[in-house]
C-alpha positions in Angstrom: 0.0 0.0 0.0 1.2 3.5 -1.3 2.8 5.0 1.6 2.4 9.3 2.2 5.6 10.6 3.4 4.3 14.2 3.2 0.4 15.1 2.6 -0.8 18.4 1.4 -4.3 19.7 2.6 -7.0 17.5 3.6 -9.7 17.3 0.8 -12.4 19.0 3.6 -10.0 22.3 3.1 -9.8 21.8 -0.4 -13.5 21.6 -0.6 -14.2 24.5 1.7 -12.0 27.0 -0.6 -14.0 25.5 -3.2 -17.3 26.3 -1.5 -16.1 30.2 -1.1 -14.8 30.8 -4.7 -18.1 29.5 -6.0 -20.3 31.5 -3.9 -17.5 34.7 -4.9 -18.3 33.9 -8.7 -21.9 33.6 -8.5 -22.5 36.8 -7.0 -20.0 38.4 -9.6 -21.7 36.6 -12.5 -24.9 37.6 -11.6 -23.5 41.5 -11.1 -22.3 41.4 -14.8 -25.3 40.1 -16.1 -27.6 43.0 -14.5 -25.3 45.7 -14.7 -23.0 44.6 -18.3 -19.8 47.2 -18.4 -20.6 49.5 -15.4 -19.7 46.2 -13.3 -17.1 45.2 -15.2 -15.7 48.6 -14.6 -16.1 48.7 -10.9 -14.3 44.9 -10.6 -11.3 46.1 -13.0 -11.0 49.2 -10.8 -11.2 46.9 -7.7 -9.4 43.9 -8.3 -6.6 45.7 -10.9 -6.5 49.0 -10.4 -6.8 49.6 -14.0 -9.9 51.9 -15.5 -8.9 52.9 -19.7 -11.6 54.7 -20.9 -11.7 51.5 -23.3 -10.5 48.2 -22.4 -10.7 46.9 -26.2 -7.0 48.2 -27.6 -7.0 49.9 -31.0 -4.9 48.4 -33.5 -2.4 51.4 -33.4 -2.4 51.0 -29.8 -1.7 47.3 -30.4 1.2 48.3 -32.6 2.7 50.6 -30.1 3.0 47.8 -28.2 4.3 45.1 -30.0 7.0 48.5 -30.8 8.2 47.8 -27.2 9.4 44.3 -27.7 13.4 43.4 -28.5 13.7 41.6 -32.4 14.9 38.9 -30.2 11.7 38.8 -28.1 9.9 39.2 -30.6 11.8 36.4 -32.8 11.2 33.9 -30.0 7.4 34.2 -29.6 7.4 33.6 -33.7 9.1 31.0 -33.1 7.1 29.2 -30.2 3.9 30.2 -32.2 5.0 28.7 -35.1 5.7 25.0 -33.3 2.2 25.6 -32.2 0.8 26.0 -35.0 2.8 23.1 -36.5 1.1 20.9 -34.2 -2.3 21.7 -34.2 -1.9 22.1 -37.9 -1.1 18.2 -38.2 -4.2 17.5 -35.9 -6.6 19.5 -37.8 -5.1 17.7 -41.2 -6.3 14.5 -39.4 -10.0 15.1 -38.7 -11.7 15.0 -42.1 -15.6 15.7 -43.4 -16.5 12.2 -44.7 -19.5 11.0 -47.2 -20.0 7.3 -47.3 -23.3 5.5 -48.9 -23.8 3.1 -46.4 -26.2 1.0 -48.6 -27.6 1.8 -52.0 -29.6 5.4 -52.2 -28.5 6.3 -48.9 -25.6 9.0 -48.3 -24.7 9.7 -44.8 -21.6 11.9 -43.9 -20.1 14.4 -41.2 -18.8 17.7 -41.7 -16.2 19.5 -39.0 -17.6 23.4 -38.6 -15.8 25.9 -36.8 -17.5 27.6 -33.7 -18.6 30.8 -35.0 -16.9 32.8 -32.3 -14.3 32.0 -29.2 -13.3 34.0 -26.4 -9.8 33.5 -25.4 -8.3 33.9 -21.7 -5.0 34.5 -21.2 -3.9 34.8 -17.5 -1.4 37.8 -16.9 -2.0 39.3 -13.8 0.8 37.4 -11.4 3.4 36.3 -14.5 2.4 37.4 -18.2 1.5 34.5 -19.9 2.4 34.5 -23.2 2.4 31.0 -24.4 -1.3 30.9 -23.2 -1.8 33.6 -26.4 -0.2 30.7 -28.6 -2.1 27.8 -27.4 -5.7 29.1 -27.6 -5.7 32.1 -30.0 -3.6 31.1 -32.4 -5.2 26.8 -32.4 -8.4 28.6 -33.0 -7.2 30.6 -35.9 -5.5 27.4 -37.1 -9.1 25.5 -36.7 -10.9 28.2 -39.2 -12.7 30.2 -36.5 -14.1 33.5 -37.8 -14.8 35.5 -34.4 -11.6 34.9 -32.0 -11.3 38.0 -28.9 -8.7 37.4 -26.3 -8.7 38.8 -22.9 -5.8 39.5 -20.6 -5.4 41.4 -17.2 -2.8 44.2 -16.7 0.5 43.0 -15.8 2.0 46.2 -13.4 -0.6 48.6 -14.4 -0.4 48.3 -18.4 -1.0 45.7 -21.3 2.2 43.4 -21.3 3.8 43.8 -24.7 4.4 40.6 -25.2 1.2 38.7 -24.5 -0.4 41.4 -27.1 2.1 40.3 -29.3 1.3 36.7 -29.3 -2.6 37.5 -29.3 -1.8 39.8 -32.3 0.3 37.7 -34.2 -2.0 34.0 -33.2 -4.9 35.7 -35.1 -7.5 37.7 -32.5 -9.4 39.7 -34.0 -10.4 41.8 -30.5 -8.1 42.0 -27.8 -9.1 43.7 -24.7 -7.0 44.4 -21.2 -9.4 42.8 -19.1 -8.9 40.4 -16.5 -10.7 37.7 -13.5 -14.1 37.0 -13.5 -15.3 40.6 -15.4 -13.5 38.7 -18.6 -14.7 36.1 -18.7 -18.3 36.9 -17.8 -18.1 39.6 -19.9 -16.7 37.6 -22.9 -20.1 34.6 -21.8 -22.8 36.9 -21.1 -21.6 40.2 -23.0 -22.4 43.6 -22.3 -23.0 47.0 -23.9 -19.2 47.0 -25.7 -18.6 43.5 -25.8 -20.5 41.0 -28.3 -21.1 37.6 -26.0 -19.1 34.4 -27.4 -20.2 31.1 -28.4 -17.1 29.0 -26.3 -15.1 30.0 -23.8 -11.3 28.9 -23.8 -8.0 29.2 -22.1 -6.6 28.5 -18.2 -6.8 30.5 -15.1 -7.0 30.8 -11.4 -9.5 29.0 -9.4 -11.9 31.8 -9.7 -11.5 31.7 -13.5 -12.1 28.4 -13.5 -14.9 28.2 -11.5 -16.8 30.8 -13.5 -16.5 28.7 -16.4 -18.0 25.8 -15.0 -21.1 28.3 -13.9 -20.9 29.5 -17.4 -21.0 26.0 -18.9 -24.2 25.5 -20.7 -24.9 29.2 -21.9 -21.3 28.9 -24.3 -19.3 25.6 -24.0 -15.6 25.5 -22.7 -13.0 24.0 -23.8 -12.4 22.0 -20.2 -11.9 22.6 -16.2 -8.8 24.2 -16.5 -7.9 25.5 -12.9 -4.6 25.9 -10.6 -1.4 23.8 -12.2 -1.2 20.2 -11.0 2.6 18.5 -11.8 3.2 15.0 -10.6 6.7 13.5 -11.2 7.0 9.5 -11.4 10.4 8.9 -10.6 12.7 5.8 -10.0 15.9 5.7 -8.8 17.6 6.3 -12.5 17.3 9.8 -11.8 18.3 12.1 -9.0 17.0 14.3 -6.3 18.1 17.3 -7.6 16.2 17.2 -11.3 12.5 15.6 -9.6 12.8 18.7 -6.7 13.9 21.1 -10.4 11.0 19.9 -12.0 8.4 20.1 -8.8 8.9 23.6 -7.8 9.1 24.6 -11.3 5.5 24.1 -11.4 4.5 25.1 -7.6 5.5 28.3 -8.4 2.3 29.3 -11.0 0.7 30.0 -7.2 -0.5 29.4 -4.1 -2.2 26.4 -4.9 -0.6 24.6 -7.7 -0.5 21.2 -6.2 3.1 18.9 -7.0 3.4 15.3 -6.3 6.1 13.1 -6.3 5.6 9.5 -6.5 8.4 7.1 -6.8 9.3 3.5 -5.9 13.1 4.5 -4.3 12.2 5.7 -0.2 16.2 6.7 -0.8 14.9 9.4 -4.0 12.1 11.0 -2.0 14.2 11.6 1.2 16.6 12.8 -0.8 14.0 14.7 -2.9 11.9 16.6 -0.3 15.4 17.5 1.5 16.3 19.1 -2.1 13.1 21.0 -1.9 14.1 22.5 1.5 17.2 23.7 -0.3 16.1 24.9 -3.4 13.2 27.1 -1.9 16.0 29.2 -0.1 17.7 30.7 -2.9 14.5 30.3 -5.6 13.0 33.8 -6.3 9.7 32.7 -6.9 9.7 30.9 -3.4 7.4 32.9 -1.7 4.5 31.4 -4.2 6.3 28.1 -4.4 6.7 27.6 -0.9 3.4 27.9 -0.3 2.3 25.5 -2.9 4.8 23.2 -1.6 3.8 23.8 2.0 -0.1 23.1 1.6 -0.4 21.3 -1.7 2.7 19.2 -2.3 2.9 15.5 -1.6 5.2 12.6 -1.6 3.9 9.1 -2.2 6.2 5.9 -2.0 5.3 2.9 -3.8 5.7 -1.2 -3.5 7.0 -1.4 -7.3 6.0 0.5 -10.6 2.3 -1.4 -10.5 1.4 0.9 -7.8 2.5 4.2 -9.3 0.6 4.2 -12.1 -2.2 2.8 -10.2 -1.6 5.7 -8.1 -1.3 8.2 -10.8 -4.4 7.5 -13.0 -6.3 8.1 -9.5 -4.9 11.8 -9.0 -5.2 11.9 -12.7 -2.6 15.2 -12.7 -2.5 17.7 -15.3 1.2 17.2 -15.9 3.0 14.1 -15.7 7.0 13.9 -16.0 7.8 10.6 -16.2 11.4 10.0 -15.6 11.9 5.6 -15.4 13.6 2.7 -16.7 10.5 2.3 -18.4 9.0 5.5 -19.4 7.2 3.7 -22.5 5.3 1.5 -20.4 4.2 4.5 -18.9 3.0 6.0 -22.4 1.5 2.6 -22.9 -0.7 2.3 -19.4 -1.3 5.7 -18.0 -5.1 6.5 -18.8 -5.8 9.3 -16.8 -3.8 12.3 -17.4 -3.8 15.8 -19.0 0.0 15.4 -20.6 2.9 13.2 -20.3 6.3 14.4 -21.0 8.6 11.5 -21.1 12.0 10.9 -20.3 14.6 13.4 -17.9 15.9 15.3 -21.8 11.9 17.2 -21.5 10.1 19.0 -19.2 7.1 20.1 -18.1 8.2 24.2 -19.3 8.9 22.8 -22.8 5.1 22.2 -23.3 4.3 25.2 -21.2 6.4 27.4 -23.3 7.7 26.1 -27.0 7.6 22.4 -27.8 4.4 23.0 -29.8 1.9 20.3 -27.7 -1.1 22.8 -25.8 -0.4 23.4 -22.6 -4.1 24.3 -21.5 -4.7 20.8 -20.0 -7.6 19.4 -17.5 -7.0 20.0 -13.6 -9.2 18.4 -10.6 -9.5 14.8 -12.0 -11.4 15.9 -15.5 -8.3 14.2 -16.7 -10.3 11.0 -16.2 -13.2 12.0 -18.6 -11.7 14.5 -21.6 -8.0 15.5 -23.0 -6.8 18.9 -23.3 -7.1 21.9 -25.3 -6.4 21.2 -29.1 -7.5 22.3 -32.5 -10.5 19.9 -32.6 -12.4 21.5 -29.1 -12.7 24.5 -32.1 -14.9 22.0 -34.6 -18.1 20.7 -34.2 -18.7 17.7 -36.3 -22.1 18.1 -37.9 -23.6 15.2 -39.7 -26.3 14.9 -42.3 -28.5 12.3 -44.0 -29.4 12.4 -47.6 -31.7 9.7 -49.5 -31.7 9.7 -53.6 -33.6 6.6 -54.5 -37.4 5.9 -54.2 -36.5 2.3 -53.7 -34.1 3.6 -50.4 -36.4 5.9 -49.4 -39.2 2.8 -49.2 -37.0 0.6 -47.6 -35.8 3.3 -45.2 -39.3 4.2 -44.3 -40.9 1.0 -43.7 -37.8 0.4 -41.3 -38.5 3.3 -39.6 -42.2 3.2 -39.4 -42.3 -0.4 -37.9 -39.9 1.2 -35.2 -41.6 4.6 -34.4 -44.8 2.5 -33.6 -42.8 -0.4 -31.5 -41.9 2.9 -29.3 -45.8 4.5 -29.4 -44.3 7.1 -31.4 -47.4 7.4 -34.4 -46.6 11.1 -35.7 -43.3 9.6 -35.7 -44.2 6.7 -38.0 -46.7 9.0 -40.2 -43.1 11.1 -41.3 -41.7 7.6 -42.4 -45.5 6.6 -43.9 -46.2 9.5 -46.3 -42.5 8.6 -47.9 -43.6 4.7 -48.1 -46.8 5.9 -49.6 -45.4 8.1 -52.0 -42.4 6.6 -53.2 -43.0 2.9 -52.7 -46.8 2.9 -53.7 -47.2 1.0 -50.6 -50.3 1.5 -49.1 -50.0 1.7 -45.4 -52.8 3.3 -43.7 -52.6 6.1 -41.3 -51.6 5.2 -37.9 -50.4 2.3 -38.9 -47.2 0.2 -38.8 -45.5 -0.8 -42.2 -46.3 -3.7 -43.5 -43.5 -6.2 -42.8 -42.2 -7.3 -46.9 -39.4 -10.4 -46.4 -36.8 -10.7 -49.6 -39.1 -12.6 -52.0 -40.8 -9.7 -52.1 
């Protein structure tokens, strides 16, 4: 049995903070909703400090910005957009509109549509996201989508030139400085200045988050994409010093970023969480990561590797380093998951930041239910029926008719009966089954 060598918060904790950012997001929701930009105002004044007489940027205000940047900067986010767009490129190639006639007369087929319009969150406030403008803006301008607006809070009292950079150059087509729960309510419900979106996409604290799980149902979301989870699955082929690296790496997003180690070697996680102790003395970020670490961070100790990833597909982490003498077998088994980067040569920060996979991955256990964020959560595959034969539209309907009525459904059956009727010359009467007609016939 998995044995916890340091626990972070009990789940009764977890689920009261959970309780209170609901009950936060509700109320704000429903201010939005009554009062549109005057509240969105007053939360952006509140909660950033920051009041433009518009929060929508003009595109010369947008160039200004983008003015600001180095060519090396601005080199490097072309670059990490352009392995994005790589990738979700070869995944849209994959997913194609198909027409088969599945027996004579009848042509059924599917065809992938782009939502119509996307609203794009792109966290700033604590560290300027960029990459976050790469991997939703610019997979929804890969995917075809005609309406894309991007929203991003003020990073030290002013738009961050770069993350307008990577939402100008990924394809938005609004881009506001707008952060919290007034963007993405405002993006959902809309309001005077702001057009309301079909989906709702991108990552974000817990109170983002949770307002796009109250949101869910009036625009769809891409998934539940809250505080960063990292686990590390570790043997004893690699040391103390790169698991406790790639741990804090990840704590540090914020005070509630949970990190996990679990590992079969009792020798690599004492020597692990003493490497923690170390490393969050002279890390920078450590007042963040040490809290993470503190409240959030766990160590588990396994019989053999049967266990770990028995232990792993229950947490179900957003990220999963997988450092083993047998990292395939991981690829192979793991089920439950938002990404895997495999091997001690990648990282976790290589799929934040360049490698070209999305980084906007499920949190809380959705893991064991949907994937992540990726060109296809930007299609909708429609499909359509089309009959061109009497003869299939005869058989069809006698089919259906017999069916409808073994259900109760008679105004059902009558839509299958009036085809029959008039393009079999069968004479079934109204209210009535088809009659049954065996091969001879």
């Amino acid at each position: 049995m998995a044995e916890y060598l340091k626990r972070g918060k009990p789940e009764t904790e977890r689920a009261e903070d959970d309780a209170k950012t609901r009950a936060v997001v509700e109320a704000t929701l429903a201010d939005i909703e009554a009062r549109g930009d005057a509240a969105v105002r007053d939360l952006a004044a509140k909660f950033d400090n920051y009041t433009p007489e518009s929060f929508r940027l003009t595109q010369a205000e947008i160039d200004a910005l983008i003015a600001e940047l180095s060519p090396r900067e601005l080199a490097d986010i072309k670059f990490a957009q352009e392995q994005v767009r790589n990738f979700a490129q070869a995944q849209r190639d994959s997913m194609l509109d198909i027409e088969v006639e599945t027996m004579p007369g009848v042509i059924l087929g599917h065809k992938n549509i782009p939502v119509q319009s996307v609203g794009c969150y792109v966290p700033g406030g604590k560290f300027p996201m960029v990459a976050s403008a790469h991997m939703s803006v610019a997979t929804a301008s890969v995917a075809g989508v005609p309406r894309i607006i991007a929203c991003t809070p003020p990073w030290q009292g002013k738009p961050n030139p770069a993350v307008i950079a990577a939402m100008h150059l990924g394809g938005a087509h609004e881009i506001y400085v707008l952060g919290g729960i007034q963007a993405v309510g405002a993006m959902a419900i809309g309001t005077e200045t702001i057009e309301p979106v079909h989906m709702l996409v991108g990552p974000g604290n817990a109170f983002v988050a949770e307002a796009k799980r109250q949101l869910f149902g009036r625009v769809g979301i891409d998934l539940f994409a809250g505080p960063t989870e990292t686990m590390v699955i570790a043997d004893d082929t690699v040391d103390a010093e790169i698991c406790a690296t790639d741990l804090l790496g990840q704590a540090e997003h914020g005070y509630n970023s949970p990190a996990v180690l679990v590992t079969n070697s009792r020798k690599l996680a004492e020597e692990t969480l003493a490497e923690i102790d170390r490393l969050l003395e002279i890390l920078p970020t450590r007042d963040t990561a040490s809290v993470s670490w503190r409240d959030y961070g766990e160590v588990i100790l396994c019989a053999d590797h049967d266990e770990m990833l028995a232990v792993a597909n229950d947490i179900a982490s957003e990220h999963v380093q997988v450092m083993t003498d047998r990292d395939d077998w991981y690829l192979e088994h793991m089920t439950c998951y938002g990404a895997l980067f495999l091997g001690a040569r990648t990282n976790v920060s290589n799929g934040d930041k360049v490698i070209g996979t999305n980084h906007t991955l499920p949190t809380k256990k959705a893991g064991r239910y949907t994937g992540g964020l990726w060109v296809g959560k930007f299609l909708k595959t429609h499909s359509y029926q089309k009959i061109t034969t009497d003869e299939a539209a005869t058989l069809i309907g006698e089919y259906g008719s017999r069916l409808c009525m073994l259900e109760g459904f008679v105004g059902h059956a009558e839509q299958c009966n009036v085809r029959v009727r008039r393009y079999g010359g069968v004479n079934v009467p109204y209210g009535k089954g088809a009659p049954y007609r065996d091969a001879a016939e």
